[in-house]
C-alpha positions as CSV (number, residue, x, y, z in Angstrom):
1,X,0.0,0.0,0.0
2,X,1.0,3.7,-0.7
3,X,2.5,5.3,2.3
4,X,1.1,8.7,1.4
5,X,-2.4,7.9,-0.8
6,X,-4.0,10.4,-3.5
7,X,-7.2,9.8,-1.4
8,X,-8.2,8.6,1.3
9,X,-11.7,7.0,1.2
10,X,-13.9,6.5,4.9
11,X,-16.5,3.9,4.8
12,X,-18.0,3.2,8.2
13,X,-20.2,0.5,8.2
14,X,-22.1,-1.5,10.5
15,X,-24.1,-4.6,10.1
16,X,-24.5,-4.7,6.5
17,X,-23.4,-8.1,5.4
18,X,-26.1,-8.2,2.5
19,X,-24.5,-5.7,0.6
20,X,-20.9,-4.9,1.9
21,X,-19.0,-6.9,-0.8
22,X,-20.5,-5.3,-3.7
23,X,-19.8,-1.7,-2.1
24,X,-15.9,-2.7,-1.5
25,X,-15.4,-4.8,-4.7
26,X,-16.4,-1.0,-6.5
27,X,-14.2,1.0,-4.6
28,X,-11.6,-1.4,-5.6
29,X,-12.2,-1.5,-9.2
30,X,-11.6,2.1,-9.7
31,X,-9.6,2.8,-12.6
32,X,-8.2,5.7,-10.3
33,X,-6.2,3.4,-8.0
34,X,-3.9,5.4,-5.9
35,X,-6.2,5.4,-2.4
36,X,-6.6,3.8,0.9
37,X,-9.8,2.6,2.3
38,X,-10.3,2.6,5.8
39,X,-13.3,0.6,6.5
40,X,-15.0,1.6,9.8
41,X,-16.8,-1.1,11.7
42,X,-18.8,0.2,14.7
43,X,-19.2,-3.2,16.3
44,X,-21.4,-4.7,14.3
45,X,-23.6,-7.8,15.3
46,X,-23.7,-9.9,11.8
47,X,-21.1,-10.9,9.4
48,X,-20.3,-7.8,7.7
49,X,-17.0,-8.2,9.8
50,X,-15.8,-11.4,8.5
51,X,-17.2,-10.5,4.9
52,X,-14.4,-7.6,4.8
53,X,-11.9,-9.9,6.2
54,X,-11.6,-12.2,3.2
55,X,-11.0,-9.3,0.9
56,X,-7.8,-9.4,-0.1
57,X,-6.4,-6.2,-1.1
58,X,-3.3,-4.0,-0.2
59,X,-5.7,-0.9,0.2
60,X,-7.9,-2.1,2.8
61,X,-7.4,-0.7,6.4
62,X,-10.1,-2.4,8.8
63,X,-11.0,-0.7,12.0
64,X,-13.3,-2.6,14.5
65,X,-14.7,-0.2,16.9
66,X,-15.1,-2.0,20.5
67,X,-18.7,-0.6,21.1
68,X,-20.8,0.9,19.4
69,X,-20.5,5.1,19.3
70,X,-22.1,5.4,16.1
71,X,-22.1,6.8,12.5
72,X,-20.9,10.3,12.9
73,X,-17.9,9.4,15.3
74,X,-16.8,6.5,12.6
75,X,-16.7,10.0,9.9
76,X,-14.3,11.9,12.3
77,X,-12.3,8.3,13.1
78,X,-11.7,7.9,9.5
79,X,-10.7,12.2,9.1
80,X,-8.4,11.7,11.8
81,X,-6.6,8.9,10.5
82,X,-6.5,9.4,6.8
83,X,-3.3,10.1,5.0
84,X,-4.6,11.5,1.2
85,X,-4.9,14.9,0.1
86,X,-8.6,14.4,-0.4
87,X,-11.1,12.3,1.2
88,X,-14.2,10.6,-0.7
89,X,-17.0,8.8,1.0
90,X,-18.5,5.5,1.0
91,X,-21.2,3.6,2.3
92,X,-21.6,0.1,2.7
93,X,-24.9,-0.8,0.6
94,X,-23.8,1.6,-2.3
95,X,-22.2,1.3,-5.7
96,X,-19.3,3.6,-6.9
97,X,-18.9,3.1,-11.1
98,X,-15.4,2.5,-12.0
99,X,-14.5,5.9,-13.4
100,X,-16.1,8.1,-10.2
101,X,-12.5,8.6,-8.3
102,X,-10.7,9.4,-11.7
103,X,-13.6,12.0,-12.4
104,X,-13.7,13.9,-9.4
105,X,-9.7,13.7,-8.8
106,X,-9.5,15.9,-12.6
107,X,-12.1,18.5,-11.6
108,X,-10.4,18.9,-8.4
109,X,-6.6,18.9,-9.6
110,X,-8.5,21.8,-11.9
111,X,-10.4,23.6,-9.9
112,X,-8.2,24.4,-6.9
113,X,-11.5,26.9,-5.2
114,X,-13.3,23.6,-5.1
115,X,-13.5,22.3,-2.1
116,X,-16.5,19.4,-2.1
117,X,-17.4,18.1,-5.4
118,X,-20.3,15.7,-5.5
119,X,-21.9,13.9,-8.2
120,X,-25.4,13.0,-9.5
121,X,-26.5,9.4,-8.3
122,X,-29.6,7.2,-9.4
123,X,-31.6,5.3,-7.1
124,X,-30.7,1.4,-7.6
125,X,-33.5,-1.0,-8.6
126,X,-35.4,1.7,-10.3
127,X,-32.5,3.6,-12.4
128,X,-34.4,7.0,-11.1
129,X,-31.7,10.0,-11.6
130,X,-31.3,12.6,-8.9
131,X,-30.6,15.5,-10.6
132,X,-28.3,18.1,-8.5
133,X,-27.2,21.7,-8.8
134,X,-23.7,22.2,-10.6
135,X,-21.9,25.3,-9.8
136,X,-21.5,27.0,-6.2
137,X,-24.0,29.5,-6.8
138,X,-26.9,27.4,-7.4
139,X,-25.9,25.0,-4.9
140,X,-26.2,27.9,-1.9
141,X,-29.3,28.6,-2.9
142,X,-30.6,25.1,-3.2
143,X,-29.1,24.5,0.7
144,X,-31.6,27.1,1.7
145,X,-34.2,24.1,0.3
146,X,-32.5,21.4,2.1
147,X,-29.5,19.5,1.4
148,X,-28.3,19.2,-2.1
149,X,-25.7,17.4,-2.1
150,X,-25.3,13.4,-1.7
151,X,-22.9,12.4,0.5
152,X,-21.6,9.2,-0.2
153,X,-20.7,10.6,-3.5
154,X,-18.6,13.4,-2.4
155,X,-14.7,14.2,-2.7
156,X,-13.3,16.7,0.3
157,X,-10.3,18.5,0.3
158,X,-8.9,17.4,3.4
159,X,-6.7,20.5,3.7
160,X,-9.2,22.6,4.2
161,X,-10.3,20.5,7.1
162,X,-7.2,20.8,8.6
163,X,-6.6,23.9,8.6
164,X,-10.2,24.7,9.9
165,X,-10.2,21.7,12.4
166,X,-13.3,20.5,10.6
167,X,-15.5,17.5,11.5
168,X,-18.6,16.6,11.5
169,X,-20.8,17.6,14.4
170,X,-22.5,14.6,16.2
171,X,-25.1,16.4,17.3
172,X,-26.3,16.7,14.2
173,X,-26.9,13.2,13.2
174,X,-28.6,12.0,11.2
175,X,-28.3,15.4,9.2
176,X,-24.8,15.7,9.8
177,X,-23.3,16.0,5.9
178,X,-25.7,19.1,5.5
179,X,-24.6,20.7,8.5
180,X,-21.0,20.4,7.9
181,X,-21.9,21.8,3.9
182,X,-23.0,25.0,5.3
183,X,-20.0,25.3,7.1
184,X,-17.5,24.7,4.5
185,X,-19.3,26.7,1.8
186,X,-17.7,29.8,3.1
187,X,-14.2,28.4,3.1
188,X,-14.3,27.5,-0.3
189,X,-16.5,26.4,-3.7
190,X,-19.1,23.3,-3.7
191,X,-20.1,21.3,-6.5
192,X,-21.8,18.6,-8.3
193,X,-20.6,16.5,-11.5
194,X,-23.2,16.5,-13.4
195,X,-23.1,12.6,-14.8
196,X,-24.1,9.5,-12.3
197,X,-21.4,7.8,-10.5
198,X,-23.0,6.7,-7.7
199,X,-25.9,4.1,-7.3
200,X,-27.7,4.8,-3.8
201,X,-29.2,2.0,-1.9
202,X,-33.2,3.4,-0.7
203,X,-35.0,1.6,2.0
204,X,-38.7,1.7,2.7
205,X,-37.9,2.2,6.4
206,X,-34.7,3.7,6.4
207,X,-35.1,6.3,8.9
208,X,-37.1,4.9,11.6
209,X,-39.6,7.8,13.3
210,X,-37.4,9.1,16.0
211,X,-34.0,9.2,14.2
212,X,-37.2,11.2,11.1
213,X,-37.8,13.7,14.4
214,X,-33.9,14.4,15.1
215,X,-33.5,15.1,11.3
216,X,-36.0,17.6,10.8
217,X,-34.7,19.2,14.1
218,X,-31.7,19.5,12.7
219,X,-32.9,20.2,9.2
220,X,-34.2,23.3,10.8
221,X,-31.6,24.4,12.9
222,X,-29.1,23.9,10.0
223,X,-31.3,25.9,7.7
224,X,-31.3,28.7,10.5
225,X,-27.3,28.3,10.2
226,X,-27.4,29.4,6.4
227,X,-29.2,32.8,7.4
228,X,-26.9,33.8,9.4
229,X,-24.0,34.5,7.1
230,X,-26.6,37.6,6.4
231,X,-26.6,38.2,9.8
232,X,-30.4,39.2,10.0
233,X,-31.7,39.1,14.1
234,X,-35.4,37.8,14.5
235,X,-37.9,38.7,16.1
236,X,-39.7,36.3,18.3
237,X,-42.7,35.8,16.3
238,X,-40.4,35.2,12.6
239,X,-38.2,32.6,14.2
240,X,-41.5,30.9,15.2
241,X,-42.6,31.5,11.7
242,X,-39.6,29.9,10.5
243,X,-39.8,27.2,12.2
244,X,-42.5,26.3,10.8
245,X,-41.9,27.0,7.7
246,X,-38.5,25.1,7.6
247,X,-40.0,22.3,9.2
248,X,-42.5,22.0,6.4
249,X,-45.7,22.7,7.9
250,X,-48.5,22.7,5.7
251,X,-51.4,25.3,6.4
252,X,-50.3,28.5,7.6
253,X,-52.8,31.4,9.1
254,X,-53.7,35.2,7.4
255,X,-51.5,36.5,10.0
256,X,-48.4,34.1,9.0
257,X,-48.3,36.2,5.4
258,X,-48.1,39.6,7.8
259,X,-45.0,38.0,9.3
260,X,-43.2,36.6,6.0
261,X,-43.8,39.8,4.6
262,X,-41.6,41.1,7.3
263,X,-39.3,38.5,6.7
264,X,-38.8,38.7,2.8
265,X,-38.0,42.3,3.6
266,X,-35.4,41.9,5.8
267,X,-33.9,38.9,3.9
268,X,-33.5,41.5,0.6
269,X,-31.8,43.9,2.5
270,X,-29.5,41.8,4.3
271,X,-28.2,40.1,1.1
272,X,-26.8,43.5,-0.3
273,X,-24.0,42.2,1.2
274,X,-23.9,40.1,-1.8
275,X,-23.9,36.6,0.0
276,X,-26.3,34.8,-2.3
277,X,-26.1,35.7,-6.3
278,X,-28.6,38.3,-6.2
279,X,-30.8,37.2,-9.3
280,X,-30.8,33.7,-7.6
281,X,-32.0,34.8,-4.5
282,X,-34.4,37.4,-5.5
283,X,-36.3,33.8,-7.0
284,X,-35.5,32.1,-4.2
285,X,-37.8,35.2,-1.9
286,X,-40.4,34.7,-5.1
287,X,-40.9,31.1,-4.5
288,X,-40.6,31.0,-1.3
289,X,-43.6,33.3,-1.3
290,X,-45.5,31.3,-3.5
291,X,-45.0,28.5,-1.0
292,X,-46.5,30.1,2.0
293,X,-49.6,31.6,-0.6
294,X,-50.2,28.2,-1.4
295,X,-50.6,27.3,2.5
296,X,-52.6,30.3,3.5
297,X,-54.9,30.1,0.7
298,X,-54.9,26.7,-1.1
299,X,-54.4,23.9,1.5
300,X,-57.4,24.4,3.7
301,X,-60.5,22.3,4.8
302,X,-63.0,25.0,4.3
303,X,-63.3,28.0,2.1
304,X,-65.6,30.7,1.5
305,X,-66.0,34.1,0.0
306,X,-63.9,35.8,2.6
307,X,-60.9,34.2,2.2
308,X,-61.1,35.3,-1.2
309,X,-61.6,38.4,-0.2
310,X,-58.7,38.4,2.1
311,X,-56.1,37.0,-0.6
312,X,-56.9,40.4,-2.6
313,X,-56.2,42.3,0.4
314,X,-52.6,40.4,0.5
315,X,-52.6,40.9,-2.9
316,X,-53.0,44.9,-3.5
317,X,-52.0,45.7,0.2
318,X,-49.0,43.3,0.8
319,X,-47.7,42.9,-3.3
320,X,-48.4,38.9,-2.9
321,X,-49.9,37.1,-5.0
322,X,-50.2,33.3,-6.5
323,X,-49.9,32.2,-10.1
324,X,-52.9,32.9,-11.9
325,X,-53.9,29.2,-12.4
326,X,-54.3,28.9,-8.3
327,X,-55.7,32.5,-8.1
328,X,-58.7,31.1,-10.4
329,X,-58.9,27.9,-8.3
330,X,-58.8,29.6,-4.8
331,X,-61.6,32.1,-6.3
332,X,-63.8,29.1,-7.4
333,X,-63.7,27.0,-4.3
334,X,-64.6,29.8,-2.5
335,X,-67.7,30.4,-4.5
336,X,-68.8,26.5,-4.8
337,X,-68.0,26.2,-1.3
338,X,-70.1,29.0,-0.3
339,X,-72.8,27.9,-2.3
340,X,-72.9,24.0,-0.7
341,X,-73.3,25.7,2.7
342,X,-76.5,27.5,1.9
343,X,-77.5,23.9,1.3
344,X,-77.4,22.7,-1.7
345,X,-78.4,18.6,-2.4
346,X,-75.4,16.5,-1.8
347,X,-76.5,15.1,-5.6
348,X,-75.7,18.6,-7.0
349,X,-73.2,18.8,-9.9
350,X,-72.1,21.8,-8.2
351,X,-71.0,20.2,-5.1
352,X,-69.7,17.0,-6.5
353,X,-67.7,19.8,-8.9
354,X,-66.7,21.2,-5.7
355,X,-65.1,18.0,-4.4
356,X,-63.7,17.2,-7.2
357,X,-61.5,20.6,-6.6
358,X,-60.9,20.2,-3.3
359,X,-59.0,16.6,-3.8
360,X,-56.8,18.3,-6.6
């Protein structure tokens, strides 16, 4: 084995015997072949142990972890003990194709500002594409969506980490890649190849409900973390709103679109600073509007004339407004609706009209 490695790849793993020889055997059929894998085990219970142990190859550096301390503290195991100038990520039920390393290695080696580069991935047993954003500038804006980046696809420059004293934060398991992407994005460029080098493994239950509860937590909180390179202080009531919002709630009250009108304001004037491209994030604000229209107005139980009447009010009084597609539809479920609660037969075309509406 190479005493001093290109890259350095960190796979932890733990109890996946099923698939752990497929994810090794294409890390070690890279065409780009100047690495070191350190395999993390984090004690696991099955035979994914003895699996990696019959691999013969050089490369492979196995690490048995004596208890179990989790995913997270196997990343920063692996930072701390790699030798190559860049690290790239693994996991143990996914597929690398044979040209990823060489790939990412030449945009890297090219791009010294670069200092995460990514690729696009499919989803294995139905070839379905995730499409990513490219270049650094789309990609910050995309974080302010969630994360947008897939992990186990990703080439580091482990410099950077050093210099920074960069690891991953185990408090922020299991969203702990997207936290430590919104740190690093001010130390350097991100970005995604745009072809698919990485098959990812999807489960049905993959995150069970509590581990779901931490992530959205987190989520949240790291989305709170991207706002403050603008450095914009909140009020009580707009970090509650955000909150929210972040955390994808789906009906919002009149009074929300008061406080994100408040919010979008503060949000343009804070980026003059020039953090986010401005174009970009002017349709970020636009869309971001259109989202929280869509749960004041469109995603309730119940409508009626009213609430019609109190969109045009946001409308002329606050400059909101939906597309005019939704505009029409909010107008006429308000008027059907209205018109089924001065009680009009069940049998009605009108109201089965109106039903039909509401389901869409």
């Amino acid at each position: 084995m190479v005493s001093t490695p290109k890259i350095t790849v960190i796979l932890p793993v733990y109890n996946c015997e099923l698939y752990i020889q497929t994810a090794v055997e294409s890390i070690l059929n890279q065409t780009f072949t100047d690495f070191e894998l350190l395999i993390i085990d984090d004690a696991s219970t099955d035979a994914t142990v003895a699996i990696i142990q019959k691999i013969e190859d050089s490369r492979i550096q196995l690490i048995q972890k004596p208890v179990n301390s989790g995913y997270t503290n196997s990343l920063n195991s692996g930072i701390k003990l790699a030798k190559g100038d860049y690290i790239a990520r693994m996991d143990g039920d996914d597929i690398s194709y044979p040209e990823r390393f060489a790939k990412q290695i030449a945009y890297l080696e090219t791009h010294p500002e670069v200092v995460v580069c990514g690729t696009t991935y499919k989803i294995m047993g139905n070839d379905k594409r995730i499409t990513l954003p490219e270049h650094h500038e789309a990609i910050k804006i995309s974080l302010l969506w969630g994360n947008c980046i897939s992990h186990p696809s990703v080439m580091i420059r482990k410099k950077v980490l050093d210099q920074y004293s960069i690891q991953y934060d185990t408090s922020k398991e299991p969203a702990e890649d997207y936290d430590m992407w919104v740190r690093i994005l001010s130390l350097g460029k991100l970005h995604n190849l745009q072809e698919v080098l990485l098959e990812y493994r999807l489960y049905s239950n993959q995150v069970s409900r509590k581990r779901a509860d931490e992530q959205k937590k987190n989520d949240i909180a790291t989305k709170f973390q991207l706002l403050q390179y603008l450095e914009v202080q909140w009020n009580n009531s707009e970090f509650e709103f955000l909150e929210r919002q972040f955390g994808k709630t789906e009906v919002l009250s009149f009074n929300d679109l008061k406080i994100f009108k408040q919010i979008q304001k503060k949000l343009e004037i804070a980026n003059a600073s020039g953090f986010f491209e401005s174009k970009k994030f002017n349709q970020y604000l636009i869309d971001l509007e259109a989202d929280v229209l869509r749960k004041c107005f469109l995603k309730k139980k119940r409508y009626s004339p009213s609430m019609y009447f109190e969109y045009l009010l946001a409308k002329y009084k606050r400059q909101a407004k939906l597309p005019l597609k939704q505009e029409l539809k909010l107008g006429l479920k308000s008027l059907i609706f209205w018109k089924t609660q001065r009680g009009m037969s069940k049998t009605n075309p009108t109201t089965t009209a109106y039903k039909k509406i509401i389901r869409q």
